[in-house]
C-alpha positions as CSV (number, residue, x, y, z in Angstrom):
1,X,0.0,0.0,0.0
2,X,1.2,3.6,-0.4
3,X,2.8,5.3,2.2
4,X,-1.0,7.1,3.2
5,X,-4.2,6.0,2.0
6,X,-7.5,7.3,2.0
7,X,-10.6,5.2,3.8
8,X,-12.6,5.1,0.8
9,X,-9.5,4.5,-1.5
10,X,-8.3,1.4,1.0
11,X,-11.9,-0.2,1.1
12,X,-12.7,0.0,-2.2
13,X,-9.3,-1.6,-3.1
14,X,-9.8,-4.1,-0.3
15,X,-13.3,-5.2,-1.9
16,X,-11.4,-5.9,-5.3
17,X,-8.9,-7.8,-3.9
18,X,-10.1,-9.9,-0.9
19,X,-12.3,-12.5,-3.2
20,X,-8.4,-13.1,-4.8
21,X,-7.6,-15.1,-1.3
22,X,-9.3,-18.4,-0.9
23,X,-7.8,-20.9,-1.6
24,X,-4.3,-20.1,-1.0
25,X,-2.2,-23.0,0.6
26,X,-2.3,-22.4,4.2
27,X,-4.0,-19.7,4.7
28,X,-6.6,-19.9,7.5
29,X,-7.7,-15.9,7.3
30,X,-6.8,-12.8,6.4
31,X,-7.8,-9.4,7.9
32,X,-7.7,-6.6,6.2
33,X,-7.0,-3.0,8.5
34,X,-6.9,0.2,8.1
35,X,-6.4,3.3,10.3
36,X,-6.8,7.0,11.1
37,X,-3.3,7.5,9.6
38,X,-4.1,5.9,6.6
39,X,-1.9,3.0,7.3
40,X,-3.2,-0.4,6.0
41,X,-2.4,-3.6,5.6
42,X,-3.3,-6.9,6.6
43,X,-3.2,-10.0,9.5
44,X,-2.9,-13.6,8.1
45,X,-3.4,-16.7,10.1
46,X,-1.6,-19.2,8.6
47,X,-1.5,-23.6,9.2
48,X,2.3,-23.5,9.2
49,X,5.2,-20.4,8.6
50,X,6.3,-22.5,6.0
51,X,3.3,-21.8,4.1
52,X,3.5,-18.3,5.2
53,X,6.8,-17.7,3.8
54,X,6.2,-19.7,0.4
55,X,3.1,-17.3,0.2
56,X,5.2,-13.9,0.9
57,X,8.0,-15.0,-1.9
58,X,6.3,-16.2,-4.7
59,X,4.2,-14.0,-6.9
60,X,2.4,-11.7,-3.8
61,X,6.0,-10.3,-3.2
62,X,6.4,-9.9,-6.7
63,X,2.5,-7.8,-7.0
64,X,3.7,-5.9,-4.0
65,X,7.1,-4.5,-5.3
66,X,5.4,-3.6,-8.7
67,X,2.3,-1.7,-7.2
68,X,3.9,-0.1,-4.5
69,X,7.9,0.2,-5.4
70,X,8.6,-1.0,-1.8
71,X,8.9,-4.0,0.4
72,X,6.2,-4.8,3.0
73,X,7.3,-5.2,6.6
74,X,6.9,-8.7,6.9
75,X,6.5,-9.7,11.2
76,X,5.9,-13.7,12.2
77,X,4.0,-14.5,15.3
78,X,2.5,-17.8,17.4
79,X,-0.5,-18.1,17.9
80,X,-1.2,-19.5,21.3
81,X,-5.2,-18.9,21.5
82,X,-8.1,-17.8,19.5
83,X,-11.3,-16.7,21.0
84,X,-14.2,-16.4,18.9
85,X,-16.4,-13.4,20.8
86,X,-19.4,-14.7,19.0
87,X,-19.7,-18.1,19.8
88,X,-17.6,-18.0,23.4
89,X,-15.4,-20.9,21.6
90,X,-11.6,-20.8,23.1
91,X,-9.4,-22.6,20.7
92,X,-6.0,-23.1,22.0
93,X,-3.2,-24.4,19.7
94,X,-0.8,-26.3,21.8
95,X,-1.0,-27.3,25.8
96,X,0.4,-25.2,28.3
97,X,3.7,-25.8,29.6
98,X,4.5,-26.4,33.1
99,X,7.3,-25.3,35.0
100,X,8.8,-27.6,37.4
101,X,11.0,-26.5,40.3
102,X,14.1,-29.6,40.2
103,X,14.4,-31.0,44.1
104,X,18.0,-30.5,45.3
Protein backbone atom coordinates (compact mmCIF):
# COMPACT_ATOMS: atom_id res chain seq x y z
CA UNK A 1 0.00 0.00 0.00
CA UNK A 2 1.24 3.55 -0.38
CA UNK A 3 2.82 5.27 2.23
CA UNK A 4 -1.01 7.08 3.20
CA UNK A 5 -4.15 6.01 2.02
CA UNK A 6 -7.52 7.33 2.02
CA UNK A 7 -10.59 5.21 3.82
CA UNK A 8 -12.56 5.09 0.83
CA UNK A 9 -9.49 4.49 -1.54
CA UNK A 10 -8.28 1.45 0.97
CA UNK A 11 -11.93 -0.16 1.08
CA UNK A 12 -12.67 -0.01 -2.15
CA UNK A 13 -9.34 -1.63 -3.10
CA UNK A 14 -9.80 -4.14 -0.31
CA UNK A 15 -13.29 -5.17 -1.87
CA UNK A 16 -11.35 -5.86 -5.33
CA UNK A 17 -8.90 -7.77 -3.92
CA UNK A 18 -10.14 -9.86 -0.93
CA UNK A 19 -12.25 -12.46 -3.24
CA UNK A 20 -8.39 -13.14 -4.76
CA UNK A 21 -7.64 -15.15 -1.25
CA UNK A 22 -9.33 -18.35 -0.88
CA UNK A 23 -7.81 -20.86 -1.58
CA UNK A 24 -4.30 -20.10 -1.01
CA UNK A 25 -2.15 -22.99 0.62
CA UNK A 26 -2.25 -22.41 4.17
CA UNK A 27 -4.01 -19.67 4.69
CA UNK A 28 -6.61 -19.85 7.49
CA UNK A 29 -7.74 -15.86 7.28
CA UNK A 30 -6.80 -12.80 6.41
CA UNK A 31 -7.81 -9.36 7.90
CA UNK A 32 -7.67 -6.56 6.25
CA UNK A 33 -7.04 -3.01 8.52
CA UNK A 34 -6.91 0.21 8.05
CA UNK A 35 -6.41 3.28 10.25
CA UNK A 36 -6.76 6.99 11.06
CA UNK A 37 -3.27 7.51 9.56
CA UNK A 38 -4.14 5.94 6.55
CA UNK A 39 -1.85 2.97 7.34
CA UNK A 40 -3.24 -0.40 5.96
CA UNK A 41 -2.37 -3.56 5.61
CA UNK A 42 -3.30 -6.89 6.61
CA UNK A 43 -3.21 -9.97 9.55
CA UNK A 44 -2.85 -13.56 8.13
CA UNK A 45 -3.36 -16.74 10.13
CA UNK A 46 -1.57 -19.23 8.58
CA UNK A 47 -1.50 -23.58 9.16
CA UNK A 48 2.28 -23.46 9.15
CA UNK A 49 5.19 -20.41 8.64
CA UNK A 50 6.28 -22.52 6.02
CA UNK A 51 3.28 -21.84 4.14
CA UNK A 52 3.51 -18.32 5.22
CA UNK A 53 6.78 -17.67 3.83
CA UNK A 54 6.23 -19.70 0.38
CA UNK A 55 3.08 -17.28 0.21
CA UNK A 56 5.25 -13.91 0.90
CA UNK A 57 8.04 -14.98 -1.86
CA UNK A 58 6.26 -16.17 -4.71
CA UNK A 59 4.16 -14.02 -6.92
CA UNK A 60 2.44 -11.69 -3.84
CA UNK A 61 5.95 -10.30 -3.22
CA UNK A 62 6.37 -9.86 -6.74
CA UNK A 63 2.48 -7.83 -7.02
CA UNK A 64 3.69 -5.88 -4.00
CA UNK A 65 7.08 -4.48 -5.32
CA UNK A 66 5.41 -3.56 -8.72
CA UNK A 67 2.35 -1.74 -7.23
CA UNK A 68 3.86 -0.09 -4.50
CA UNK A 69 7.87 0.18 -5.44
CA UNK A 70 8.65 -1.02 -1.83
CA UNK A 71 8.91 -3.97 0.42
CA UNK A 72 6.18 -4.80 2.99
CA UNK A 73 7.33 -5.18 6.63
CA UNK A 74 6.87 -8.67 6.92
CA UNK A 75 6.52 -9.73 11.18
CA UNK A 76 5.94 -13.69 12.19
CA UNK A 77 3.98 -14.55 15.25
CA UNK A 78 2.53 -17.82 17.36
CA UNK A 79 -0.50 -18.12 17.89
CA UNK A 80 -1.24 -19.53 21.30
CA UNK A 81 -5.18 -18.92 21.55
CA UNK A 82 -8.14 -17.77 19.53
CA UNK A 83 -11.27 -16.70 20.96
CA UNK A 84 -14.25 -16.45 18.87
CA UNK A 85 -16.43 -13.40 20.83
CA UNK A 86 -19.42 -14.66 18.97
CA UNK A 87 -19.75 -18.05 19.84
CA UNK A 88 -17.60 -18.00 23.43
CA UNK A 89 -15.44 -20.94 21.58
CA UNK A 90 -11.64 -20.77 23.09
CA UNK A 91 -9.37 -22.56 20.69
CA UNK A 92 -5.96 -23.11 21.97
CA UNK A 93 -3.15 -24.43 19.72
CA UNK A 94 -0.76 -26.29 21.83
CA UNK A 95 -0.98 -27.28 25.84
CA UNK A 96 0.41 -25.16 28.28
CA UNK A 97 3.74 -25.76 29.60
CA UNK A 98 4.46 -26.41 33.12
CA UNK A 99 7.33 -25.27 34.96
CA UNK A 100 8.80 -27.58 37.37
CA UNK A 101 11.01 -26.46 40.27
CA UNK A 102 14.06 -29.56 40.15
CA UNK A 103 14.43 -30.95 44.07
CA UNK A 104 17.95 -30.54 45.32
Amino acid sequence: MPASIKRADCLAHFHKIAPGFGGIKGLIRKQFIWNENGTAGGVYQWESIEDAKAFYQGPWLDGIVERYGSYPEIEYFVTFAVCDAKTGDVDFTEPPVTARANAA
